[in-house]
LOKOLKOL-904483 format. One record per residue (C-alpha): residue in three letters; x, y, z. Coordinates in pm, whole numbers, plus 50000, padded with zeros to 5 digits. Example, Ala and Ser with C-alpha at 12.3 -4.5 7.8 and 13.67 -1.06 7.14 Angstrom:
ALA512304955050780SER513674989450714
END
This chain:
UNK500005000050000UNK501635034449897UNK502245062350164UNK499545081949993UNK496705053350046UNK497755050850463UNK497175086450493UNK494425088650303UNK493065055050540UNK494235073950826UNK492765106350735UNK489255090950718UNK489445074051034UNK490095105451186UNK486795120551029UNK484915093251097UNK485675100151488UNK485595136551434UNK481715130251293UNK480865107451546UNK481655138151805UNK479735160051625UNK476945140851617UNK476975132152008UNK477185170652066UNK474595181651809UNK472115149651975UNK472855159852283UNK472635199352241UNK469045194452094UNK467825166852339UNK468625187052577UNK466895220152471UNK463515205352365UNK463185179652670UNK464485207152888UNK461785232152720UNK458895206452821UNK460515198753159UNK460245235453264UNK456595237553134UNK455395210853335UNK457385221453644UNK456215256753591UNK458905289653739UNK458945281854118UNK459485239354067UNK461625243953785UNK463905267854007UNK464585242054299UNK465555218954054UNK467855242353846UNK469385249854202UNK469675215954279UNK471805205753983UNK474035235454036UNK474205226254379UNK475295191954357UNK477155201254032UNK480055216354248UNK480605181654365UNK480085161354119UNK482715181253858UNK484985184054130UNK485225144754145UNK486065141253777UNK489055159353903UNK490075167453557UNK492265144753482UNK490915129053156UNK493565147052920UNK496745132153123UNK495155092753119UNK494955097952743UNK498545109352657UNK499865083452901UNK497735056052726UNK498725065752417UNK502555064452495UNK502405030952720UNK499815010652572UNK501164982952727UNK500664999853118UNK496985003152992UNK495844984053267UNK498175001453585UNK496995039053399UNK493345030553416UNK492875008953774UNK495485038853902UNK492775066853750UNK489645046853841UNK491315044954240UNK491855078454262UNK488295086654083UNK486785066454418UNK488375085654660UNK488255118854533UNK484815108354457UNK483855095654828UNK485775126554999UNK483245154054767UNK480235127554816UNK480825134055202UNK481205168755083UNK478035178854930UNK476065156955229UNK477595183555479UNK477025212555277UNK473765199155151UNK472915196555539UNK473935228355634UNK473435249155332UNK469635264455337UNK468425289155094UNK466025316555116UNK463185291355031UNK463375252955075UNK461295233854856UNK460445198255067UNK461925178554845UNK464835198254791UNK467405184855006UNK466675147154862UNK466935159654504UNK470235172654604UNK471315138354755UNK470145118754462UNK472055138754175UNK475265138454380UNK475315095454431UNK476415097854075UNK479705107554140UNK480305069054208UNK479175059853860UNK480905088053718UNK484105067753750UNK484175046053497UNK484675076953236UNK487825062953273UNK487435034553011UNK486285062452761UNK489835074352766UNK491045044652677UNK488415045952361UNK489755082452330UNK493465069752258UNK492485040552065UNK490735069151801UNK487565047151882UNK484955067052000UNK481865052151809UNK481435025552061UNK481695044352383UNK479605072652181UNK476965047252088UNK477015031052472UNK476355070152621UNK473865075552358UNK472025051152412UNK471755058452819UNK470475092352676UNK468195081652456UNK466165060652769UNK466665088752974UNK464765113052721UNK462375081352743UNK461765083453099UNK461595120253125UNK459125122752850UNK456795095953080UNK457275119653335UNK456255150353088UNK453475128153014UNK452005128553375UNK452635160653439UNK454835150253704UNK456055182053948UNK458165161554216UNK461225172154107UNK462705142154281UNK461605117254038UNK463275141753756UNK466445134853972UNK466035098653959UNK465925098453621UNK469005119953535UNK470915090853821UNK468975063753563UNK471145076253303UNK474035080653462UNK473325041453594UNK473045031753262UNK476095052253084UNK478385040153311UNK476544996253251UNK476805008452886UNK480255019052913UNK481444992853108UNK480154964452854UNK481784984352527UNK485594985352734UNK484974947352848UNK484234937652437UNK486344959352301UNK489454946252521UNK489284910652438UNK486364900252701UNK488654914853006UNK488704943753238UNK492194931753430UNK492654962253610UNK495484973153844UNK496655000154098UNK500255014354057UNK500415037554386UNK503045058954210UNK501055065053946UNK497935067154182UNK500425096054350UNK501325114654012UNK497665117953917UNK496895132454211UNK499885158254256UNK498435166553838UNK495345169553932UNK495465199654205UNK496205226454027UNK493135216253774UNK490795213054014UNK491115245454105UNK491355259153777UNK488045234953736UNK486175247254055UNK486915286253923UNK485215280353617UNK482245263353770UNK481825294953977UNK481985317253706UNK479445295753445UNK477515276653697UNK477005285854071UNK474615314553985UNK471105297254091UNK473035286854455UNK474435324154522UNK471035336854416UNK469035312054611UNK470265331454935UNK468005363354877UNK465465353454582UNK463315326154569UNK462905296554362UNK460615311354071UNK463405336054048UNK465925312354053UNK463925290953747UNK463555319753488UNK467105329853556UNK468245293853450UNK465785294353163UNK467855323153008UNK471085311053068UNK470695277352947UNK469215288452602UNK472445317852568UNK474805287852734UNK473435260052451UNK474475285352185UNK478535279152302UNK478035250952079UNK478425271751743UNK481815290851849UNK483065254651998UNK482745242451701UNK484695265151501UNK487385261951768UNK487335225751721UNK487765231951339UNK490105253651382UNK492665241551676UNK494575216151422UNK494815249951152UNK496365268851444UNK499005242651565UNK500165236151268UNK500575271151146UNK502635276751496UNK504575247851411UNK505095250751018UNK504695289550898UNK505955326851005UNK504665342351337UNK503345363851081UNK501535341750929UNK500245323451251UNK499365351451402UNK497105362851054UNK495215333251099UNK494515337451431UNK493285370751335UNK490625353651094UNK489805326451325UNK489205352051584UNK486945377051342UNK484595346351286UNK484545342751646UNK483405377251701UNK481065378951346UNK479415346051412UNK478975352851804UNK477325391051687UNK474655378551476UNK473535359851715UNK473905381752021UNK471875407251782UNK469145380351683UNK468305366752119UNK468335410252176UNK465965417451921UNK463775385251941UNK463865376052310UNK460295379552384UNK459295361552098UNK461845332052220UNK461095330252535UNK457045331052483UNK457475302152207UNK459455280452362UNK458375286352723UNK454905300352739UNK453515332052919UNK454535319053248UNK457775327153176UNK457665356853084UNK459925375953323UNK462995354753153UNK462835374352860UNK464015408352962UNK466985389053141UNK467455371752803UNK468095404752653UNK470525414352912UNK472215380652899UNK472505385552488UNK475895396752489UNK476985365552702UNK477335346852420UNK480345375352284UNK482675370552577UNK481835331952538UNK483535331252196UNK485985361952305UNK487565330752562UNK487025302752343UNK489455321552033UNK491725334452362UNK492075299252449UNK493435292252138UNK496475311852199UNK496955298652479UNK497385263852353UNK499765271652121UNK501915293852346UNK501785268852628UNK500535295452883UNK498705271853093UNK499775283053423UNK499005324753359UNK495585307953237UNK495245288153579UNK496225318453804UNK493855344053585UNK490835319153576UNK490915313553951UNK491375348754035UNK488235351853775UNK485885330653930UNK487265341954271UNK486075379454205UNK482945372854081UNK481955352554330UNK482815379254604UNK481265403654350UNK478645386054366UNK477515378954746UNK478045416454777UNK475995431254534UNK472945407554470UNK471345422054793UNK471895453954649UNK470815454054275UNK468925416454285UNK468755396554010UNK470435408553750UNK473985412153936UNK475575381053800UNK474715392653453UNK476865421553440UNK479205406853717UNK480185383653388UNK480605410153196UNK482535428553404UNK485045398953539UNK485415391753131UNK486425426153037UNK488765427253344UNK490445392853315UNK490225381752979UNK490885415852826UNK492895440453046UNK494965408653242UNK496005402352903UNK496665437552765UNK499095438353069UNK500925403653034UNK504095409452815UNK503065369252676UNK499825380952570UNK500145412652464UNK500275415752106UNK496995391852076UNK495095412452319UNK495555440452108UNK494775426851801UNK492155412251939UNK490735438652147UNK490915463051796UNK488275437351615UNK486055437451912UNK486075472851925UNK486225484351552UNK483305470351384UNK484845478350999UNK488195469451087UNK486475430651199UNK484365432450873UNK487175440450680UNK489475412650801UNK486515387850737UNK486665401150357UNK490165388150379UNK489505354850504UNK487135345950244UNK488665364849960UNK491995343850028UNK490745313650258UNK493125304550560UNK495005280250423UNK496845311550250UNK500855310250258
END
């Protein structure tokens, strides 16, 4: 077989995964939007608002478990196939203890934590969604799947746990059922069966065996990795995600649920700007790797104008039209989520604005500065927050994202002699709507690929 046919072979096996992703996402992104749509109808503003709370609640823990390790179990897999078996028992063991120590966790806080309005079944729903931090660990084996390039089977196994879930919700749906308990018991279900489904596609896949085993040094280097994520995890979860919890403390749960409603709808929109970084992360490396700064740095320039152009239009389109959204989709009742849509429109800006930064940061292996400034981020917002939501209500964490962006992801940068020059460039398309036009003219006048 010539060199150009293994490529080629190569090449498509790539896409194939690459596809497979995409489809995932794109299942999961619309699944999620439509069954979340009739979830909040049925559980109406003041229902649908404990349980938004609840998942952010619990969600501290249960991300914190994951302790973000999944990148460093795939690069060791990859270069000691062969240690397979120490890499993954060593990940899985320190998965179950992390995992029991913020189990234990979110029982304490759960018990102690009250907000300004507890819903009876509150404190259960909390308890269910965070036992899933135990079947959480065997996300393991999908690294494993993630190294092989063989993601269709542990895609199809996950997919398949969603697909009953949607099931069960929608028999829920069905009987207009407003225990938001039984919703939580249904979103463990699917973690039950993901991790069953999982489980069954590793076993097949790797000859009919699990043969696990611990390696306590490795068990140690994971851990010492680990630390500095978690934090850098926990930060960003404060700045994206605790928002129903810090608001729970001085507005009540119908509050609390059309807040969420207009978050999630600007938050499932990440999806479009993710996806051009996805495209566009090998373009990048490569051009660090292979052409001019010059050059690099041009096509980091068009990479970032779609970023901006893309993430307009539609910060333009959920301004203009978020009345109309929010009464389709959500009905009368939820009504009061619209005019914090509008505010939230520009969310979506700043979400693409740190998706294109991150791509610099990849490339100029500036992972520490990222750590320190997203921790200090999520830090000052969260302070930000607790002080001023008694003061100006719901609304705060709105522009207390807006505020923490343009301070850390634009001036921190303007400041740092490493990121500098991209900041400005950057920060002159954001600002100068004809000079971002313009350099969008160039990029599809002469295409990216241009030398």
């Amino acid at each position: 077989m010539s060199h150009s046919s293994n490529f080629f072979l190569k090449y498509s096996y790539l896409l194939k995964n690459i596809l497979w992703l995409g489809f995932d996402n794109i299942l999961r992104i619309i699944s999620g939007l439509f069954v979340g749509v009739m979830v909040a109808r049925v559980l109406g503003p003041t229902n649908f608002g404990s349980y938004s709370f609840a998942l952010a609640f619990s969600g501290v823990f249960t991300t914190l478990s994951l302790i973000g390790n999944n990148n460093i179990i795939v690069r060791d897999i990859t270069h000691n196939p062969s240690k397979k078996d120490e890499i993954i028992g060593s990940a899985i063991a320190l998965r179950v203890i992390a995992g029991s120590i913020f189990f234990i966790c979110s029982i304490i806080a759960n018990s102690i934590f009250s907000p300004k309005y507890v819903d009876p079944n509150l404190k259960n729903t909390i308890f269910i969604i965070s036992t899933i931090i135990f079947f959480q660990v065997v996300d393991v084996f999908e690294s494993w799947f993630q190294a092989k390039i063989m993601v269709k089977k542990v895609i199809l196994a996950k997919d398949a746990a969603l697909v009953l879930g949607i099931i069960l919700k929608i028999l829920l749906i069905y009987t207009k059922t407003q225990n938001i308990s039984m919703y939580a018991v249904v979103y463990l279900i699917e973690y039950i069966l993901t991790a069953i489904f999982i489980t069954c596609a590793y076993y097949f896949s790797n000859d009919r065996r699990i043969g696990l085993s611990i390696n306590l040094e490795l068990l140690k280097k994971y851990f010492y990795k680990s630390i500095p994520i978690i934090f850098s995890v926990l930060a960003i979860y404060i700045q994206s995600k605790i928002d129903p919890v810090i608001l729970s403390k001085w507005l009540f749960p119908k509050d609390i649920g059309m807040y969420s409603i207009a978050i999630n709808l600007v938050d499932s929109l990440a999806f479009i700007p993710m996806a051009i970084y996805t495209t566009a992360a090998p373009i990048i490396s490569g051009a660090k790797i292979y052409l001019s700064p010059k050059d690099y740095q041009l096509r980091l320039k068009y990479i970032f104008t779609m970023l901006l152009i893309v993430s307009g239009i539609i910060s333009i389109f959920i301004f203009a039209f978020s009345k109309s959204i929010i009464f389709t989709l959500y009905g009368i009742e939820y009504a009061s989520a619209a005019t914090l849509l509008k505010q939230m429109a520009f969310r979506i800006i700043f979400i693409s604005y740190g998706i294109g930064r991150g791509l610099y940061i990849v490339n100029e292996d500036l992972f520490t500065y990222a750590m320190i400034n997203t921790v200090c981020m999520g830090l000052f917002g969260f302070l930000l927050n607790i002080y001023a939501i008694p003061l100006y209500g719901i609304v705060t964490p709105i522009y207390v994202y807006y505020l923490t962006s343009i301070i850390f992801l634009v001036l921190f940068d303007l400041f740092y002699k490493h990121t500098k020059t991209h900041a400005n460039n950057a920060l002159q398309l954001l600002l100068d709507p004809f000079k971002t036009i313009k350099s969008m003219y160039a990029f599809v006048a002469h295409g990216i690929f241009i030398h």
